[in-house]
Legacy VTK file of the C-alpha trace (Angstrom):
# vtk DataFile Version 3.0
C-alpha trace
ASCII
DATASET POLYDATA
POINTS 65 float
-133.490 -22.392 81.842
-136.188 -19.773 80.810
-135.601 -18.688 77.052
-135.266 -14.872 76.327
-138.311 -12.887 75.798
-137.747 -11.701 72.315
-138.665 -7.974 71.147
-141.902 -7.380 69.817
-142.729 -4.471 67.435
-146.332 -2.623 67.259
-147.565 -2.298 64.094
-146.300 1.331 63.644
-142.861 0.490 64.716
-142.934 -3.328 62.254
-143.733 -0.866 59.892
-140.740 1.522 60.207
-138.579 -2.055 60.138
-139.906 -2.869 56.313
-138.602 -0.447 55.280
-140.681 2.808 56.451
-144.085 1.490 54.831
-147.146 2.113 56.079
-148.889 0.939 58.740
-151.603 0.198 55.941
-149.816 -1.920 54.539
-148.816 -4.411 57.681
-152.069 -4.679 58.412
-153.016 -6.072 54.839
-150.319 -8.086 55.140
-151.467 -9.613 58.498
-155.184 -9.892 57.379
-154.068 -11.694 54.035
-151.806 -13.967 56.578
-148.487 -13.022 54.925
-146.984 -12.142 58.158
-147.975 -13.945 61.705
-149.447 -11.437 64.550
-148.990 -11.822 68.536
-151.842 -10.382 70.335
-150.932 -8.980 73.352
-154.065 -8.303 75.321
-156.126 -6.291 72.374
-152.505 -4.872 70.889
-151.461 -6.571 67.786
-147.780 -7.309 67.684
-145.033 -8.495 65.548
-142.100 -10.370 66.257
-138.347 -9.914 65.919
-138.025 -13.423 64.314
-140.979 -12.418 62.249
-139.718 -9.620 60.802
-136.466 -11.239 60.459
-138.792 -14.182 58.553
-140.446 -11.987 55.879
-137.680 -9.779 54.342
-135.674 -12.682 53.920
-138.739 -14.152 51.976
-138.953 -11.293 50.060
-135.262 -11.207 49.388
-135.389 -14.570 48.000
-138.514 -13.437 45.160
-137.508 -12.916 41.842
-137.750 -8.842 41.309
-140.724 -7.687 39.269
-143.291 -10.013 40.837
LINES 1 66
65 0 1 2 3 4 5 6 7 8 9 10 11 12 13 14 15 16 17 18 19 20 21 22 23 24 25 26 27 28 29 30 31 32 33 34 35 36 37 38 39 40 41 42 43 44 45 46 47 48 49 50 51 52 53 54 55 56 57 58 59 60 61 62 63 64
């Protein structure tokens, strides 16, 4: 059985998602690797489970760090 596609988010909407940050921002966080990219043709996308991935990392950091 085929597993469900699962959504992906552009930049712009990944960043809406965190929280309404800027897009600025996602994109240092791809380039220093602290969240994963899916390139889709030349777009550069962001998982659902990805997402999902990083604000529970950043949940689980002590505040002020």
């Amino acid at each position: 059985m085929a597993k469900a596609m699962e959504r992906l988010h552009s930049v712009e909407s990944a960043a809406k998602v965190l929280g309404e940050i800027s897009v600025h921002t996602v994109r240092g966080w791809l380039r220093a690797g602290r969240l994963t990219r899916v390139k889709v043709g030349r777009r550069t996308m962001i998982s659902e489970q990805e997402l999902r991935r990083f604000l529970a990392e950043c949940n689980r950091r002590p505040k002020g760090r």
